[in-house]
C-alpha positions in Angstrom: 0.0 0.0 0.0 3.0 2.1 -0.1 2.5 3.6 -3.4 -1.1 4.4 -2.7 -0.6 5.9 0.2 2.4 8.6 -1.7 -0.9 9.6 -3.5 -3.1 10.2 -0.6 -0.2 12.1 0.8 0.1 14.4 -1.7 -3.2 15.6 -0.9 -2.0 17.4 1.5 -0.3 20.1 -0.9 -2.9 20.4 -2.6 -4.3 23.1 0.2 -7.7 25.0 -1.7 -7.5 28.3 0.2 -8.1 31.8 -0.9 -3.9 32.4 -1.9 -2.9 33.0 -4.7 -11.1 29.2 -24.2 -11.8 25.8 -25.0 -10.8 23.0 -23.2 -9.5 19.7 -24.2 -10.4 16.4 -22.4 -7.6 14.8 -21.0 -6.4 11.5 -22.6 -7.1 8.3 -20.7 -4.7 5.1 -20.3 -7.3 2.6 -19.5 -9.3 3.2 -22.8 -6.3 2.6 -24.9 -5.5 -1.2 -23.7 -9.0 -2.0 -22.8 -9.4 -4.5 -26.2 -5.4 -5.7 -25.3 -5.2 -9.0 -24.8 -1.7 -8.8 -24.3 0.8 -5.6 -24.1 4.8 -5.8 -23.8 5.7 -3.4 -20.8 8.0 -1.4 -23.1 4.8 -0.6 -25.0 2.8 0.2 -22.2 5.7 2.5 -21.2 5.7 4.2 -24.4 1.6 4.8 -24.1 1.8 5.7 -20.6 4.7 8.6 -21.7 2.7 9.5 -24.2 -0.4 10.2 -22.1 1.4 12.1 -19.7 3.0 14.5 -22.6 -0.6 15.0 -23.7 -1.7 16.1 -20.6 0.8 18.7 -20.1 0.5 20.1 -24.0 -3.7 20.3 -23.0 -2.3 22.1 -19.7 0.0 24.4 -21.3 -2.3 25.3 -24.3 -5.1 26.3 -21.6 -2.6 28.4 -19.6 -1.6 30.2 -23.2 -4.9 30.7 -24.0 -5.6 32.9 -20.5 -2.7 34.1 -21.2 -3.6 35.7 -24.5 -7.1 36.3 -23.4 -5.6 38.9 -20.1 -3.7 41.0 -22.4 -6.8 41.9 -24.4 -8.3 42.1 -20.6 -6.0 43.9 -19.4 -6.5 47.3 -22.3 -10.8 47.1 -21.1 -9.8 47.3 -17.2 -7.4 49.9 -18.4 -10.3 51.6 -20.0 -12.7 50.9 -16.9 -10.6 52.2 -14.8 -10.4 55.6 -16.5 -14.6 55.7 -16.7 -14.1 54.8 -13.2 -11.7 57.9 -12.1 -13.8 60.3 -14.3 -17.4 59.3 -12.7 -16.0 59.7 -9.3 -14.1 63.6 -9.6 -17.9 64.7 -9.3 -19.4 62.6 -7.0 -17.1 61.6 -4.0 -14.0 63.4 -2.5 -9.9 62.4 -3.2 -9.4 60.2 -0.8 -12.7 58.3 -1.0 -12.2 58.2 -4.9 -8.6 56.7 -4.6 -10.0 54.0 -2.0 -12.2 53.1 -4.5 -10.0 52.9 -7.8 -8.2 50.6 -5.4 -10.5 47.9 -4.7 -11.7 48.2 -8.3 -7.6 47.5 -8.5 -7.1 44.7 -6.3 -10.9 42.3 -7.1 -8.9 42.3 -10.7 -5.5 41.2 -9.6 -7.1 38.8 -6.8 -9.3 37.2 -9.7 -5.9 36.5 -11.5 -4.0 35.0 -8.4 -7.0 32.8 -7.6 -7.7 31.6 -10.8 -3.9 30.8 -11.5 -4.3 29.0 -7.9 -7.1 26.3 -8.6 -5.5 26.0 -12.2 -2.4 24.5 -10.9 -4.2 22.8 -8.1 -6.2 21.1 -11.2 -2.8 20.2 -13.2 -1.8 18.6 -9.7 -5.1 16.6 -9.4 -4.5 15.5 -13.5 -1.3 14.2 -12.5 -2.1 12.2 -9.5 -5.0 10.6 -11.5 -2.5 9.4 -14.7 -0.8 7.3 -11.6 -3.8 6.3 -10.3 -4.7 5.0 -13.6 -1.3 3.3 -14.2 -1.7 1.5 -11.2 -5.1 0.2 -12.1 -4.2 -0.6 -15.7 -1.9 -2.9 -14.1 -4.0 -4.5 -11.9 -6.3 -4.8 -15.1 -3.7 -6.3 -17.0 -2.9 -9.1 -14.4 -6.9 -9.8 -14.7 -8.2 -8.0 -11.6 -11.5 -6.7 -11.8 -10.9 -2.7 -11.2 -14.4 -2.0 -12.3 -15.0 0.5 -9.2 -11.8 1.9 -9.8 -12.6 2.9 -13.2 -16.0 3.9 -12.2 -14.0 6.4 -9.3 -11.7 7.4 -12.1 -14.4 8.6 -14.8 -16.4 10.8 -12.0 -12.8 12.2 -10.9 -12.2 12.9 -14.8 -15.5 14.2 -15.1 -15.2 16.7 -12.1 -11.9 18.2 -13.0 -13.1 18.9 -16.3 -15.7 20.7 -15.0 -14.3 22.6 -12.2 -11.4 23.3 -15.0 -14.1 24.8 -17.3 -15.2 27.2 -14.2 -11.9 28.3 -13.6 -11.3 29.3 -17.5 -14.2 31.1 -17.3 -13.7 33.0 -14.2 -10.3 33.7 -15.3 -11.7 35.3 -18.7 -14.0 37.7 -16.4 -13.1 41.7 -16.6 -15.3 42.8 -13.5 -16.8 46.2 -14.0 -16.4 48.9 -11.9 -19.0 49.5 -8.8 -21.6 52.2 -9.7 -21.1 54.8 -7.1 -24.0 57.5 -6.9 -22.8 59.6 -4.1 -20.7 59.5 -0.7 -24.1 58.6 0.9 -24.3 55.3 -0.6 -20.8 54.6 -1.6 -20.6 51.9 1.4 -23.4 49.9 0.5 -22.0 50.2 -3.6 -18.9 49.2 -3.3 -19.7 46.2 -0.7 -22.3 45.0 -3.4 -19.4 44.5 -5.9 -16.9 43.1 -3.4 -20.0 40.7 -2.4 -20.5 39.5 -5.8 -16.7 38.8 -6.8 -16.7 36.8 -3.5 -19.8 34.8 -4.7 -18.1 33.8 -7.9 -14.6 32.9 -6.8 -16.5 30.7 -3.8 -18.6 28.4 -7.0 -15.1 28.1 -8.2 -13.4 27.0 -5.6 -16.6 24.4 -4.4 -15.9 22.7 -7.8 -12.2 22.6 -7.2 -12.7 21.0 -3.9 -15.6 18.6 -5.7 -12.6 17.4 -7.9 -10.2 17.4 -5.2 -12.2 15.0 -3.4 -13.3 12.8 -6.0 -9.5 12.7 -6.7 -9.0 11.1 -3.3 -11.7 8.4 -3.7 -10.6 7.0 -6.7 -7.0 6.5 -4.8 -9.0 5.1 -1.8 -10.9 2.7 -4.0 -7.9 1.9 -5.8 -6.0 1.1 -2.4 -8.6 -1.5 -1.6 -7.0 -4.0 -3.8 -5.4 -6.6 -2.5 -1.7 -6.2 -3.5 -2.3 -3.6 -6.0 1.2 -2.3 -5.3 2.8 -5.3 -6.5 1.3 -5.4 -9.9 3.7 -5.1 -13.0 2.5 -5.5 -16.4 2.4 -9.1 -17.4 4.7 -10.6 -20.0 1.3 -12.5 -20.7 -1.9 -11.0 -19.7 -4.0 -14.3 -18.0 -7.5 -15.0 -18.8 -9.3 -14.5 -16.0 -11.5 -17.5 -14.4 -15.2 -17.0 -15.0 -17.1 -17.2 -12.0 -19.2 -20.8 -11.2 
């Protein structure tokens, strides 16, 4: 259970606090020997390496593609920010105005450390999921039934994808200034817009966590095998014995 347990324990890096397109479904291992009868381990090597390059091209190509999409964010906030200053030299004093330009400042720059944040936790959570998988394809290679296992690891696949979709989107979002009437009501304005950043980073994160979690269950479901540890692909994949 030693290996298995390496995966649980890197859990604990993987800390989902408030720090800090189109998207491509990550390849799978377990689809591409599931009609093997037999596989050489040099060959299984070369398909595992393979996955895991995928995975960090779909990574990278995600991260460019934010990338791209903040510099053409970055000219409207610029823009925003201007509407902002001029609206507010005839409505609140200096020093309330520069408070506000502030905030406006930092919801935009906290938005890009979060979302940077739960995208690396997600690249984390793909890469302890290709060793879950390995392990399991093992297991299925040596004629274990790892039908729960691949059941755990399709709804962890399916909840990253999804909690990786929220983050793309959040990341894409160029948050409008607050409208501020007057002095008399600036409070209540400005906390409205604070509120509703708050309100979309916290969906994020709940997704994130989702996947996190999920993550952990297909590990826990994968440790449950007897001897799963042990398992190395087979120079010939046995038949298993159909049940009396």
């Amino acid at each position: 259970m030693k290996k298995v347990a390496i995966f649980l324990i890197s859990f604990a890096i993987l800390s989902i606090g408030t720090v800090a397109l189109s998207q491509t479904t990550s390849p799978r291992l377990l689809e591409r020997i599931r009609e093997r009868a037999t596989i050489s381990n040099q060959e299984f090597q070369q398909n595992r390496g393979e996955i895991q390059r995928l995975i960090e091209r779909n990574q990278l190509e995600i991260r460019n593609q934010i990338e791209q999409k903040r510099e053409e964010m970055q000219t409207k906030i610029e823009k925003f920010k201007e509407q902002l200053r001029e609206r507010l030299k005839a409505r609140i004093n200096e020093r309330k105005q520069a408070i506000v330009e502030k905030i406006y400042e930092r919801i935009n720059n906290l938005n890009t450390r979060l979302t940077n944040h739960y995208l690396n936790v997600l690249e984390q959570l793909e890469k302890v999921l290709e060793r879950i998988e390995s392990r399991a394809a093992k297991a299925k290679l040596n004629g274990v039934d790892i039908s729960k296992v691949e059941e755990a690891i399709k709804k962890a696949q399916d909840a990253i994808e999804k909690a990786k979709q929220a983050v793309i989107d959040q990341a894409k979002k160029v948050y409008a200034p607050p409208e501020i009437s007057g002095e008399d009501t600036l409070k209540q304005e400005v906390g409205k817009f604070r509120q509703q950043f708050h309100e979309d980073i916290k969906a994020v994160e709940k997704l994130v966590k989702e996947a996190r979690d999920v993550v952990r269950e297909a590990a826990v479901t994968l440790g449950q095998i007897r001897g799963v540890d042990g398992f190395e692909v087979p120079s010939a994949t046995p038949t298993p014995t159909p049940a009396l």
